[in-house]
C-alpha positions as CSV (number, residue, x, y, z in Angstrom):
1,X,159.9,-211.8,-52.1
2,X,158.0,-214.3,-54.4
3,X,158.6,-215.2,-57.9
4,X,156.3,-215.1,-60.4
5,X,155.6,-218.7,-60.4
6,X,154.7,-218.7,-56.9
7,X,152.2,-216.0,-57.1
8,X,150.8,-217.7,-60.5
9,X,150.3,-221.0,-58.5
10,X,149.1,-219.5,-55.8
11,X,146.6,-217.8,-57.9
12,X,145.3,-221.5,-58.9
13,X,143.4,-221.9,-55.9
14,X,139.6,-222.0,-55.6
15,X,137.6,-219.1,-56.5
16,X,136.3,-218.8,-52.8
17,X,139.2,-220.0,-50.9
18,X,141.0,-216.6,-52.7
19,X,137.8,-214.2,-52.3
20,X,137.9,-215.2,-48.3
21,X,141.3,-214.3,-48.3
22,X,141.0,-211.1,-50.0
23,X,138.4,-210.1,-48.3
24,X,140.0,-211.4,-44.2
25,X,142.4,-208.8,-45.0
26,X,140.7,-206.0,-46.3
27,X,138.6,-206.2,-43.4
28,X,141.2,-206.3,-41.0
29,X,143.0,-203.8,-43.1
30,X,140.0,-201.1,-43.1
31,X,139.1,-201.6,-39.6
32,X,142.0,-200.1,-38.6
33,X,141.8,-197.8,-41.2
34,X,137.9,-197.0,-39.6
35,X,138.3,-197.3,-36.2
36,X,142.1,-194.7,-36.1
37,X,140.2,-191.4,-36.2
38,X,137.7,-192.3,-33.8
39,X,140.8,-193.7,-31.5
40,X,142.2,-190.1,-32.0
41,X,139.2,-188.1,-30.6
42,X,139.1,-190.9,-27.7
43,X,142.9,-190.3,-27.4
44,X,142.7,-186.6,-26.9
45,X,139.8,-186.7,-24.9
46,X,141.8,-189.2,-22.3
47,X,144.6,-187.1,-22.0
48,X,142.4,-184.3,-20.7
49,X,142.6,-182.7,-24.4
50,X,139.5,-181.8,-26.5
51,X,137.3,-183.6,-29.2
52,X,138.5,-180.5,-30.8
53,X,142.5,-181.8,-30.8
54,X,141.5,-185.0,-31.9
55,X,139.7,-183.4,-35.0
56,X,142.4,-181.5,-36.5
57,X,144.3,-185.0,-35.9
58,X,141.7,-186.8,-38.0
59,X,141.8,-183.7,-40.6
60,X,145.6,-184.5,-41.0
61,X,146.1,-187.5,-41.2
62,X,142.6,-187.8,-43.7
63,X,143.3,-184.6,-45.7
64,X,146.7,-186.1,-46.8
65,X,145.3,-189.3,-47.6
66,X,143.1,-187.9,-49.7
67,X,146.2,-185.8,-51.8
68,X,148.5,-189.2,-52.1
69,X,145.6,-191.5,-53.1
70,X,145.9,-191.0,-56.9
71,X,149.7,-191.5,-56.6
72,X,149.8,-194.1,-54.8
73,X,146.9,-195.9,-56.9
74,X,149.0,-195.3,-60.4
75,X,152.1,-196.5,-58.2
76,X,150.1,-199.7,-57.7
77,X,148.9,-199.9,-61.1
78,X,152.5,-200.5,-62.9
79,X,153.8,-202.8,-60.0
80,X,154.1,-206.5,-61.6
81,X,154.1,-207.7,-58.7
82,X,151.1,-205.7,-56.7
83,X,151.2,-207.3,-53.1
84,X,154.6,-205.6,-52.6
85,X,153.0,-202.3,-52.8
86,X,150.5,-203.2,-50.2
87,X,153.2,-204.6,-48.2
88,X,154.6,-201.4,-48.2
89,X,151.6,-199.4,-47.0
90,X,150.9,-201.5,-44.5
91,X,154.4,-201.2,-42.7
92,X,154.2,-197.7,-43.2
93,X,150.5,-197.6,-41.0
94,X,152.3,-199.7,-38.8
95,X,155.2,-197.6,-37.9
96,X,152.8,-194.3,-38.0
97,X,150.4,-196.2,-35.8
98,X,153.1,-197.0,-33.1
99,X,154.1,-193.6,-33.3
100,X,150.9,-192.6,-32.1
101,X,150.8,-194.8,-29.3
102,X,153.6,-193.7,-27.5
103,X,153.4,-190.2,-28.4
104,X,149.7,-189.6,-27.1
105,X,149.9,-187.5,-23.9
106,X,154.1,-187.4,-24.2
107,X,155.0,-185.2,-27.6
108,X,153.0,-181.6,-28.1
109,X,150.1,-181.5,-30.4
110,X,151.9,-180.2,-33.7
111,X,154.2,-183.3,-33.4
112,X,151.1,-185.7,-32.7
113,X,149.1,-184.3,-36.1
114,X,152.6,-184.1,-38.3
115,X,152.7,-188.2,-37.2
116,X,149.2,-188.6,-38.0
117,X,149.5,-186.9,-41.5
118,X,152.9,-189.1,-42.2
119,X,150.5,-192.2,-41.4
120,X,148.0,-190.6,-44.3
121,X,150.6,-191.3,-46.8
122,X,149.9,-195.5,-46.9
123,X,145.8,-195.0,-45.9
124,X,145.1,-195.1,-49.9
125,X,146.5,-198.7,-49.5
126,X,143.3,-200.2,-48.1
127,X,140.6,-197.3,-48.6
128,X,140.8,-197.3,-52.0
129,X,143.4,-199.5,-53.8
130,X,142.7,-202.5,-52.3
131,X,139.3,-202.5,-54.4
132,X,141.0,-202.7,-57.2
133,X,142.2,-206.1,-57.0
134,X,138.8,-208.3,-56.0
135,X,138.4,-208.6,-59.8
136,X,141.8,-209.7,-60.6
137,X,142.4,-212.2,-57.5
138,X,138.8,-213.4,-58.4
139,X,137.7,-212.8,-62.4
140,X,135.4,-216.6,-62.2
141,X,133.1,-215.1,-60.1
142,X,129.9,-213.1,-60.5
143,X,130.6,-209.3,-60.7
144,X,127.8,-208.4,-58.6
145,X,128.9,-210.7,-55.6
146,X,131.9,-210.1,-55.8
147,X,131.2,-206.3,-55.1
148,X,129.0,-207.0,-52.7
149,X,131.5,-209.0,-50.8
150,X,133.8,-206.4,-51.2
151,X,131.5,-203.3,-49.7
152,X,130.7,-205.9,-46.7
153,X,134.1,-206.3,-45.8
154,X,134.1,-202.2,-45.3
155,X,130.8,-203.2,-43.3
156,X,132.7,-205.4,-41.1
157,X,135.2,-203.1,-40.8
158,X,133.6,-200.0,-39.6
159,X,131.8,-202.4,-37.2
160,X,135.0,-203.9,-35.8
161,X,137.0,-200.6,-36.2
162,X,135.1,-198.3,-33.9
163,X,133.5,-201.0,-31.7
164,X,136.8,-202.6,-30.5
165,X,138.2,-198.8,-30.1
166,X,135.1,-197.9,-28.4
167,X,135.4,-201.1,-26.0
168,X,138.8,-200.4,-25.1
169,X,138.2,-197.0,-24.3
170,X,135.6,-198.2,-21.5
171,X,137.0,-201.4,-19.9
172,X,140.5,-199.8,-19.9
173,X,141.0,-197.5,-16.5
174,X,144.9,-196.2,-17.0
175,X,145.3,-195.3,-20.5
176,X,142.1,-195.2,-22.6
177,X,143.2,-193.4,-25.1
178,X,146.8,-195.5,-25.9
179,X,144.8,-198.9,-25.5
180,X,142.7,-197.6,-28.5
181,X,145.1,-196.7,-30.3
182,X,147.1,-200.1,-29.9
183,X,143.9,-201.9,-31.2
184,X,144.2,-200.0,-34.3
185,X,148.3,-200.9,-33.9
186,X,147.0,-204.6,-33.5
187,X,144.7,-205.1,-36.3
188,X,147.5,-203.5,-39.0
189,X,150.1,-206.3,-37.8
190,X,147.5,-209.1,-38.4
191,X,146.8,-207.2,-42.0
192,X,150.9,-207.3,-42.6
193,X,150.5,-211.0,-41.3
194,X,148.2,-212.0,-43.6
195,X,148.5,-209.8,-46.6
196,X,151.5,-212.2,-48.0
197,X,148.4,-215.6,-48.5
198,X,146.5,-213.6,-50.4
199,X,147.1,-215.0,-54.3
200,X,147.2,-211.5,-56.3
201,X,148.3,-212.2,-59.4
202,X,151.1,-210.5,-61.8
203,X,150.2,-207.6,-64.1
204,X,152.1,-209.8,-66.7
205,X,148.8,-212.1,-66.4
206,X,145.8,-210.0,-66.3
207,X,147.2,-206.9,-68.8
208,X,148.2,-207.3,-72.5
209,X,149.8,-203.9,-73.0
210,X,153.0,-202.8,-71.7
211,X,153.6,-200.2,-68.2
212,X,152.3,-196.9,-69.4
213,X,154.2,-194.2,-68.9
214,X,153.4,-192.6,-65.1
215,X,152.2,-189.2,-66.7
216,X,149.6,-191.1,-68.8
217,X,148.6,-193.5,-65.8
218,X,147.7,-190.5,-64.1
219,X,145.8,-189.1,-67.2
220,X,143.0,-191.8,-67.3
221,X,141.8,-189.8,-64.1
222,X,140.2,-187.6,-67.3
223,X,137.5,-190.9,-67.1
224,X,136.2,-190.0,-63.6
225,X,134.5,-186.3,-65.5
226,X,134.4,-187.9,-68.9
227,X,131.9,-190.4,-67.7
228,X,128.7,-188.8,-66.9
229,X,127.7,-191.5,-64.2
230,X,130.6,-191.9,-62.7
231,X,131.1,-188.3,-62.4
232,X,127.8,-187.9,-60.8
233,X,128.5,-190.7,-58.9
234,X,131.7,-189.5,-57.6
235,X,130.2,-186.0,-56.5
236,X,127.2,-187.7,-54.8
237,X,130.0,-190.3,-52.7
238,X,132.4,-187.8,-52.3
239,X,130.4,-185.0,-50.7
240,X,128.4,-187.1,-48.4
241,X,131.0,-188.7,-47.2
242,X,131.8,-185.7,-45.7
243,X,129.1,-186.1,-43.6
244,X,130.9,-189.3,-41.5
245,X,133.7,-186.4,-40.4
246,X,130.8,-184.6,-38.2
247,X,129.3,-188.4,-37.6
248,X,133.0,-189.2,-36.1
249,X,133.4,-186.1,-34.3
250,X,129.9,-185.7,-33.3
251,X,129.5,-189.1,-31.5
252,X,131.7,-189.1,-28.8
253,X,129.8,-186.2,-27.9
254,X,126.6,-187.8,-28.1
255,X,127.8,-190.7,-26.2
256,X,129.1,-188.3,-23.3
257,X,125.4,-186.7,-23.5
258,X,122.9,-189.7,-23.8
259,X,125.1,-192.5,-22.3
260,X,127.5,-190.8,-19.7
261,X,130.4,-192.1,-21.6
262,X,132.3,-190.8,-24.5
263,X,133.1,-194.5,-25.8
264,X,129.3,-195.3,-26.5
265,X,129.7,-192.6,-29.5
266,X,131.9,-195.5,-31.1
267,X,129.5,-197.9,-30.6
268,X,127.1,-195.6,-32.7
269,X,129.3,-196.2,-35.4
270,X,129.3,-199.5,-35.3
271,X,126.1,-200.3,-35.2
272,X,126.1,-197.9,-38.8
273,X,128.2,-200.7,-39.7
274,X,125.6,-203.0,-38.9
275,X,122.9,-201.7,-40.4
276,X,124.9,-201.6,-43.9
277,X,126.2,-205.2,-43.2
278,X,122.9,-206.3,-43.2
279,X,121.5,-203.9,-46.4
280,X,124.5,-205.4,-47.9
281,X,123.5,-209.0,-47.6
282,X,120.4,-208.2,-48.4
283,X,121.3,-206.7,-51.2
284,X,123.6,-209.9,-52.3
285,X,120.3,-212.2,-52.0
286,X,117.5,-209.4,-53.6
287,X,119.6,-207.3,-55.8
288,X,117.4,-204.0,-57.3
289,X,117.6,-204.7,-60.5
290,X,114.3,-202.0,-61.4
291,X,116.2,-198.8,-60.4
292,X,119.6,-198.0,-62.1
293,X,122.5,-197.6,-59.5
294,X,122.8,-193.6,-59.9
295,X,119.1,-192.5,-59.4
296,X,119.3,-195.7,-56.3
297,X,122.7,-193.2,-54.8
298,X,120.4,-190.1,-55.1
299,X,117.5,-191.6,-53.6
300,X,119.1,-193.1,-50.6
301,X,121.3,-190.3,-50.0
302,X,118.4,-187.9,-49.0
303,X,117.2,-190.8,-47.0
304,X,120.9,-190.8,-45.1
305,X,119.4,-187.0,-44.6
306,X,116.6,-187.7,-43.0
307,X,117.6,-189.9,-40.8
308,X,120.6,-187.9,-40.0
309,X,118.2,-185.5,-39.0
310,X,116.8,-187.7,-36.8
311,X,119.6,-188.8,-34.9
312,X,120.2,-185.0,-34.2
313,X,116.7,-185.1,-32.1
314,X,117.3,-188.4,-30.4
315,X,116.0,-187.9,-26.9
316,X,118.2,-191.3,-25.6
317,X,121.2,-193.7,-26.9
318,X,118.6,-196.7,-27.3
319,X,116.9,-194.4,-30.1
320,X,120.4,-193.2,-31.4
321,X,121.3,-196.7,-31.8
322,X,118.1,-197.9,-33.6
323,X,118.6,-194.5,-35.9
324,X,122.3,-195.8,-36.5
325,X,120.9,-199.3,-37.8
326,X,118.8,-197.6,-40.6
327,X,121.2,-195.1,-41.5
328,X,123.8,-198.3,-42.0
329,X,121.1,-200.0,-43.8
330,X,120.5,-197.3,-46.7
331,X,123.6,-196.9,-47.2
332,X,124.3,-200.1,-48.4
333,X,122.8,-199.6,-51.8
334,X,124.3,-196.4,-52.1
335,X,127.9,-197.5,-51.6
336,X,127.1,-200.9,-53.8
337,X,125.8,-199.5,-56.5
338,X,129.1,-196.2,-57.2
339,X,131.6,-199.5,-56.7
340,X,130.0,-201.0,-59.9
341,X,129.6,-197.9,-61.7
342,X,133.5,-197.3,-60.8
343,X,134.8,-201.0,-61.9
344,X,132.3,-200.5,-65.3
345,X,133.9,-197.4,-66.0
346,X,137.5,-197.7,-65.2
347,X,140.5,-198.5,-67.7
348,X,142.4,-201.8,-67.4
349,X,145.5,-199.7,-67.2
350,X,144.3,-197.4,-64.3
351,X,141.9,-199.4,-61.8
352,X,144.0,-198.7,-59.1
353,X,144.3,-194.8,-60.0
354,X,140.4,-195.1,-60.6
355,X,139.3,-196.4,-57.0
356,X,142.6,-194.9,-55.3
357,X,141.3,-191.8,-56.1
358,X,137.7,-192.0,-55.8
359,X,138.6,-193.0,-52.0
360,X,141.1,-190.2,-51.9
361,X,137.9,-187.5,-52.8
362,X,135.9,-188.9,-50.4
363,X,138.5,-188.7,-47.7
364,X,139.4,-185.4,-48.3
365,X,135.6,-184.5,-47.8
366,X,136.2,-186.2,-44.6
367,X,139.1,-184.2,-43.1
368,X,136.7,-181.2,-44.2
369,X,134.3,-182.6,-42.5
370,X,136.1,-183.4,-39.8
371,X,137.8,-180.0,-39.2
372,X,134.3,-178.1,-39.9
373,X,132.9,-180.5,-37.0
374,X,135.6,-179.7,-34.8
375,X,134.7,-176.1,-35.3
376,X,131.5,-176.6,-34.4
377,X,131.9,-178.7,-30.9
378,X,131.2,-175.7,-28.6
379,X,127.6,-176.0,-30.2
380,X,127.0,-179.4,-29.2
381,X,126.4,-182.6,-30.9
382,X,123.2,-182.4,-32.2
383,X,123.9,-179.4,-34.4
384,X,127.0,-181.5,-35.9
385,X,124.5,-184.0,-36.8
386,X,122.4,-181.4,-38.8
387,X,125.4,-180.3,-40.6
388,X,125.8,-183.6,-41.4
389,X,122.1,-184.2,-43.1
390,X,122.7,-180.9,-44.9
391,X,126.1,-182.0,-46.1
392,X,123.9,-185.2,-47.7
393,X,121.2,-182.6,-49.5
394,X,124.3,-180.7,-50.5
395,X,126.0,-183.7,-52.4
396,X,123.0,-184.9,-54.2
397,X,122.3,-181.4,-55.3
398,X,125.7,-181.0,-56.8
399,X,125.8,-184.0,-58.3
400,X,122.7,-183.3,-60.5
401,X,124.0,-179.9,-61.1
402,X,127.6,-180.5,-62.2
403,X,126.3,-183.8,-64.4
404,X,123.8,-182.3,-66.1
405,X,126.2,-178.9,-66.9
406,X,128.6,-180.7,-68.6
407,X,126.7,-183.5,-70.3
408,X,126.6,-182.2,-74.0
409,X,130.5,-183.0,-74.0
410,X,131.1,-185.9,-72.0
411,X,134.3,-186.0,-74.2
412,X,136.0,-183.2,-74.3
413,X,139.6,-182.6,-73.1
């Protein structure tokens, strides 16, 4: 392991030479993380099993990512050494992910989700907690770019994720489903290559005050309903993200429908990826700087809606994919605009609780989305994509409800 003075000179480098580094691994990290569920649906569906299988997969492994993200973030939090945390995760994703691949179409389905919820356990690692580093690997740079840098590297992830899934699916004739899995497999060991460059620094050098207790770590999760925006901010995020479980579910079906192939449906995600890699750095050059970033979230969350709503009447893929490309694109602000409000908001002792567990909500709306979807694949795809725009309406319309209840006493205990 590395001493403290080599992770303090290593944390001497230039500003952009660390930010690319950070941010080559938490691509790599969260494409893996983005494109395992849809890999799981393929999986299933190569195997001769049903989108259905591959749901409750997804719902495993996502609903107990979602339970072990504040843990796992506080865990992070009191490491003075971080990196070795992440280190940890990763081999854990790594073993879980090989699991998979030799399991699929050999062990019985209660054995393949218990795997895929064990592999939950690290997910936290890079949905969530890996956020809360950007500002400490890079505190001379502009707050705003450096968030913006940090949501495109989820861009480029769910791009490369689902697409290189999706693509192996199709080109590979004898085991489609294991060959997408052992992309996923693939891009973790390049993340557990790389993770070791990146220069995070000691707790002992970016916190004055002494390891908390665990108990208390934990308590400064109080901040994420203390804090009007954030909480309204965490409702609207959390809740529609629930709508990507029926997107994942939903577009393999699609793909099968419109396209004659199954694999396609993961290209649909990708090009959401696109769309929001290019709102992103559009965003980075023309930042809105007129609308604040909660009423921006509510906005362009009923806009996800409506185009949601469109995608559900898409008569062929070409107009799916077009659909796909603005749904990525207004997402962008949406997602840009609750990671600033989170990093404003959070305590220096608890940014890795903070984020950890503001992914963790938001993948647990996934596995329900996820399993609701599943549920719902006798119907067809195009009614999972209208549960999906309602699950947007729904989020936005909690959000104002539950922020403006409790907004007299934004301190209370």
């Amino acid at each position: 392991m590395p001493s403290a003075d080599q992770e303090i000179h290593a944390f001497t480098s230039g500003p952009r030479q660390r930010l690319a580094l950070y941010a080559t691994v938490g691509s790599l990290g969260r494409a893996a993380t983005s494109g395992l569920p849809s890999a799981l649906v393929l999986a299933m569906i190569s195997i001769g099993g049903s989108a259905a299988d591959g749901a409750v997969m997804v719902a495993a492994l996502t609903a107990v990512a979602g339970l072990v993200g504040p843990l796992s973030g506080a865990a992070i939090d009191r490491l003075e050494f971080p990196r070795r945390g992440y280190l940890a995760g990763v081999i854990v994703l790594i073993i879980g992910s090989a699991a998979l691949v030799i399991g699929i179409g050999q062990w019985p389905l209660p054995v393949l989700i218990a795997v895929a919820a064990l592999t939950g356990l690290a997910q936290p690692v890079f949905t969530g907690a890996w956020s809360a580093q950007v500002r400490r690997v890079v505190p001379d740079m502009p707050l705003a770019r450096v968030y913006a840098i940090d949501v495109g590297t989820y861009n480029v992830a769910e791009i490369a994720g689902p697409a290189l899934v999706g693509v192996a699916f199709i080109v590979d004739a004898s085991v489609p489903g294991a060959a997408s899995v052992e992309v996923v497999l693939g891009l973790y060991l390049v993340t557990a290559l790389l993770l070791p460059l990146v220069p995070i620094p000691p707790r002992s050098a970016t916190h004055t005050g002494p390891v908390i207790p665990f108990g208390r770590t934990l308590a400064q999760m109080r901040v994420m309903w203390s804090s009007l925006s954030l909480r309204r901010n965490t409702f609207i995020g959390t809740i529609s993200f629930g709508a990507f479980g029926f997107i994942v579910i939903g577009s393999p079906l699609l793909g099968e429908d419109l396209a004659g192939d199954a694999g396609f449906g993961a290209l649909l995600l990708a090009m959401i990826a696109g769309g929001a890699l290019v709102g992103t750095i559009w965003l980075a050059r023309a930042p809105i700087v007129r609308v604040g970033p909660g009423t921006m979230a509510i906005f362009t969350t009923l806009l996800l809606a409506v185009v949601l709503l469109g995608i559900a009447a898409a008569p062929t893929m070409t107009v799916a994919f077009v659909l796909a490309l603005v749904f990525g694109f207004v997402q962008a602000p949406q997602l840009t605009g609750v990671f600033q409000v989170r990093d404003r908001e959070s305590p220096q002792q608890a940014r890795s609780l903070v984020f950890a567990t503001a992914a963790s909500l938001r993948t647990g709306a996934f596995a329900i989305g996820s399993l609701t979807a599943g549920a719902l694949v006798d119907s067809g795809w195009r009614p999972i994509f209208v549960a999906a725009a309602l699950t947007q309406i729904l989020s936005v319309a909690l959000g104002l409800l539950f922020a403006a209840r409790q907004h007299r006493r934004p301190n209370s205990r």
